[in-house]
C-alpha positions, 0 to 999 in steps of 0.5 A: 606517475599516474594516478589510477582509480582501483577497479573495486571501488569503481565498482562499489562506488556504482552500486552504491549509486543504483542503491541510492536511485532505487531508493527513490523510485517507489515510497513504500508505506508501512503495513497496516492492520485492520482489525475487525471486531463484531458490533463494529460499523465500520473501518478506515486507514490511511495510507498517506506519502509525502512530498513527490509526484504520484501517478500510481499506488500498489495494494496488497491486502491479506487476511482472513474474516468470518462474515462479510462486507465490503472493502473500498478504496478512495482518495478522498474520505467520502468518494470510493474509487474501487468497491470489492464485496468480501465474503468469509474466508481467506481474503487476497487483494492485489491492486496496481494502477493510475494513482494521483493523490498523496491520500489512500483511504481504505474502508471496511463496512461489514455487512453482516456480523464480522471478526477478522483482521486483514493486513493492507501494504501499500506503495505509492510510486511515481517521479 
């Protein structure tokens, strides 16, 4: 009598696998929202991941604003690495590229009087 392994769990047990390793490919990081208020000064979160290598980050951030200012991103709390100027209205931000720090610093400072909210979803990946 020959033992034989049933094609469907062969199957299930495959894709179980690929559910397992993708969930290791990327860290995805919950949303965040900024909340912009007149008389405010100015904004900051932090994205933060733990415990793997980092060589790249994702950033979506929607929303929308009356008035303007200018949104950057950093590793650190003090060098910015990318600076975008926002203007009234909807805004959409896409960035993808080399990131290696566990830390991302997003910073709103309004230059000029601002309400608004803007939604920021992040996902660090790398090995």
């Amino acid at each position: 009598m020959s033992l034989r392994i049933k094609k469907p769990l062969t199957y299930k047990l495959f894709l179980l696998g690929l559910i397992l390793l993708s969930s290791c490919v990327g860290d995805k990081v919950k949303s965040e929202e900024m909340i912009l208020l007149p008389g405010d000064t100015q904004h900051k979160i932090v994205l933060q991941t733990e415990g793997k290598s980092i060589s790249g980050l994702e950033l979506l951030i929607n929303g929308e604003i009356i008035g303007s200012g200018q949104l950057s991103i950093s590793d650190t709390d003090s060098t910015f690495y990318k600076t975008y100027d926002l203007k009234e209205g909807k805004i959409e931000i896409k960035y993808r590229g080399d990131w290696y720090s566990e830390f991302c610093y997003v910073t709103y400072k309004p230059t000029s009087e601002t309400k608004g909210q803007l939604k920021i979803d992040g996902d660090f990946f790398g090995d």
